[in-house]
N, C-alpha and C positions, 0 to 999 in steps of 0.2 A: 504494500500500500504506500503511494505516496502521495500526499494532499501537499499543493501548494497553495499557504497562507496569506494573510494579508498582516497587516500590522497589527491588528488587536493580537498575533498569537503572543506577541512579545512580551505582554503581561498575564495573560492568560491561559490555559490549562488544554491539556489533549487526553486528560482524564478520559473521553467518551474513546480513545481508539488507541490502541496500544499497537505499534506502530512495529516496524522491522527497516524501514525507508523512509525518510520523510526530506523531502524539496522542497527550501526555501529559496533555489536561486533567483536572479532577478529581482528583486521584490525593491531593493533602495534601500535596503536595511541599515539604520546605523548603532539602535542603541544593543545592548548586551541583554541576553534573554538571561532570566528567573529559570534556576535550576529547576525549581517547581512547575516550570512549565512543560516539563518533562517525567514529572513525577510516576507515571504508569510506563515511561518508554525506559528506565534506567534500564530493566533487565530485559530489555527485548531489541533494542535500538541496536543497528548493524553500519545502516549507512545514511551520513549526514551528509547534505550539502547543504552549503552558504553559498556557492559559485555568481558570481556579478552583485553585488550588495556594495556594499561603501564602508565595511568593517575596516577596522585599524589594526585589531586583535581576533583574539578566539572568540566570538563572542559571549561564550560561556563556558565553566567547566566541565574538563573532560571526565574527570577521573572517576566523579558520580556511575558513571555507564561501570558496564559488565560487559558488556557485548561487542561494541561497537569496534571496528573494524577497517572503517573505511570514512575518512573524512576530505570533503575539498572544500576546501577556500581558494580556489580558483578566481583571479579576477576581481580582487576584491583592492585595498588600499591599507594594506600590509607593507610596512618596512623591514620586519625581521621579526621573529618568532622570541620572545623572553626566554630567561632561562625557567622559569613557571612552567609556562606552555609546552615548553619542549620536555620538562619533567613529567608532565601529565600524558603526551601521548608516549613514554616511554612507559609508562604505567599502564595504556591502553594496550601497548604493544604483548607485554607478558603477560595479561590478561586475555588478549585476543589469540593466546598460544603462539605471537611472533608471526600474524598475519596482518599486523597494520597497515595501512595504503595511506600516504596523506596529501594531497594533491595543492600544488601552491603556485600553478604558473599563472604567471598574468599579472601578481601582485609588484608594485613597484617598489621593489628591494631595494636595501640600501648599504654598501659593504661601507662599514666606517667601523672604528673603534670599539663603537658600541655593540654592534653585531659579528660581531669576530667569531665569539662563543658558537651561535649561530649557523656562522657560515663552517666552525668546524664539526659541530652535528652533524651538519648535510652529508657531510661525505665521509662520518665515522659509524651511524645509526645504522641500525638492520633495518630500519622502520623503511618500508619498499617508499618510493619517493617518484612522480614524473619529472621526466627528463635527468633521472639520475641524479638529480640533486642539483645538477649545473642549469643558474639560472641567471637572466642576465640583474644589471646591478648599478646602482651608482656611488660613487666615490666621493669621497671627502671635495676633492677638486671639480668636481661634476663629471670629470671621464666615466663612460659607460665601460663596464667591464662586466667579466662573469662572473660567478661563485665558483666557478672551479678555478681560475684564474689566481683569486685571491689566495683559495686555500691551499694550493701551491707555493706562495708564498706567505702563507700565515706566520712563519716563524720571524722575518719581517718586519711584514705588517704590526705583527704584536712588540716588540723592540721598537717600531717608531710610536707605536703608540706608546708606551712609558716613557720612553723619553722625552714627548712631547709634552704629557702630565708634568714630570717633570720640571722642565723649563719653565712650565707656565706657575709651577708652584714656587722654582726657586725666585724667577722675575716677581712675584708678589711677596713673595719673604723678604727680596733685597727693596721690593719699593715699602715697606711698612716699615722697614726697618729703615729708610733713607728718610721718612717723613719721621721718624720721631727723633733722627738728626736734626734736622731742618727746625722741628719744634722745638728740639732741647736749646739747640747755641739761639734759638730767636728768643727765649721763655730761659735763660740759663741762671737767672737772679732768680726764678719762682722755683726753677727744680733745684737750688742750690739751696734752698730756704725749707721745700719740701722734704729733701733729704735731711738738713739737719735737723727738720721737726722728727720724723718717721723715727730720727736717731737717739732719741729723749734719753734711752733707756740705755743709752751705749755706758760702760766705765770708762770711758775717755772724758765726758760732761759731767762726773762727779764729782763733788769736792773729794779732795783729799782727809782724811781727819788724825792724820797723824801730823802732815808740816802747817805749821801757821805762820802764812805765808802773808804780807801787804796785800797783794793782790789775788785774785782765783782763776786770772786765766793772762794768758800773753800770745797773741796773734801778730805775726809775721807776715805781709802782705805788701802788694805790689799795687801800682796806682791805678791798673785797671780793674783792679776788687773795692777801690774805695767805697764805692758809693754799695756795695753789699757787706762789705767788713761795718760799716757806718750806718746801713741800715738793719737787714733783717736776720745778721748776727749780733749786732749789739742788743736788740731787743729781743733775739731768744737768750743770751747769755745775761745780759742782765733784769730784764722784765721777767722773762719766764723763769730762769734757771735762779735767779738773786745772785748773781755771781758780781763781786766788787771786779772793776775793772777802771784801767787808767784813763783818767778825761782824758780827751782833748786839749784843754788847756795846760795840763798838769805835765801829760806829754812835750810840750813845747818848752814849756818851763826846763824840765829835766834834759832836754835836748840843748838848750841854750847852755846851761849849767857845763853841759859836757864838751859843748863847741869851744865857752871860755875857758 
């Protein structure tokens, strides 16, 4: 028996006819059927067609069946089979005693990165396949080529593929890590101020309680730290931390002292 449906079968039931064939080609089909719409056909369904529909995918699960045997998606608007779908008719396969058919010409494949997997199935599976698996394809670059092409050189193929992941991950490691260059020497007085906050806790910023010393701290510094040594280190060392430290003017004094 095979009834070809219209679109209401898509959400609805075949409960009245338990089926062994059933033709859905042609019909414009796009969204994925309700495994329940299948509900009386799991243990009796042999052969499926989807052939000329506008699928992307399987449209449903395979692996519910018992029987099934023979599936096309012929002509439909397929790029490459998931590693899912291709588990599930491999599941159909030893279930169907290793008499799977699965028919897939017409769909406009796609040999890229992503279907590698894919295109090494085609030509490692028992699952019986038309045109032997070699089907035609297109490439990253838009060259049309075949599956059997590629997977002749899948070894390749797969090597440019990582390495191309690659690049594209170290070029984004070296630019995050160049923009927070960029932010630190333009922000270099905020991350200079934040690190000595974050540092509160260091034993370098403690007093000492054994020397009792004039002063609690002596910073060494060059003219282009001034205005950081003068701003938001004197006010974590002396606001925050209470650390007695040398004025300014006190400075000058003792520098004069030492000059004369």
């Amino acid at each position: 028996m095979s009834p070809k449906l219209s679109d209401t079968i898509l959400n609805s039931s075949l409960d009245s006819n338990v089926c062994s064939n059933i033709d859905f080609s042609r019909n414009a089909f796009t969204d994925r059927f309700r495994i329940s719409t299948f509900k009386s056909q799991l243990n009796s369904l042999q052969t499926l067609i989807y052939e000329g529909n506008l699928f992307t995918s399987i449209p449903l699960r395979l692996d519910n069946f018992e029987y099934l045997s023979v599936l096309n998606i012929r002509n439909n608007k397929i790029a490459y089979l998931t590693t899912k779908e291709i588990n599930a008719i491999e599941v159909l396969f030893r279930k169907s005693n290793r008499t799977m058919t699965v028919l897939l010409d017409g769909n406009p494949l796609v040999c890229t990165c992503a279907s590698l997997d894919f295109v090494e199935w085609l030509f490692t599976t028992k699952v019986k396949l038309d045109s032997n698996g070699s089907y035609s394809c297109v490439e990253n670059d838009g060259n049309i080529t075949t599956t059997n092409a590629v997977y002749n050189q899948l070894r390749i193929k797969k090597i440019r593929c990582i390495t191309t992941v690659w690049v594209i991950f170290s070029a984004t490691l070296f630019g995050v890590l160049l923009l927070f260059i960029l932010v630190g020497y333009r922000y270099k007085l905020h991350v200079q101020y934040f690190c000595l906050f974050i540092g509160i806790a260091n034993p370098l910023f403690q007093k000492s309680k054994v020397e009792a010393l004039e002063y609690d701290a002596y910073v060494a510094y060059c003219d282009g730290d001034y205005r950081w040594v003068y701003g938001p280190l004197r006010i974590f060392l002396a606001e925050r931390r209470n650390y007695k430290l040398l004025s300014l003017h006190e400075m000058i004094r003792l520098q004069s002292l030492f000059i004369t």
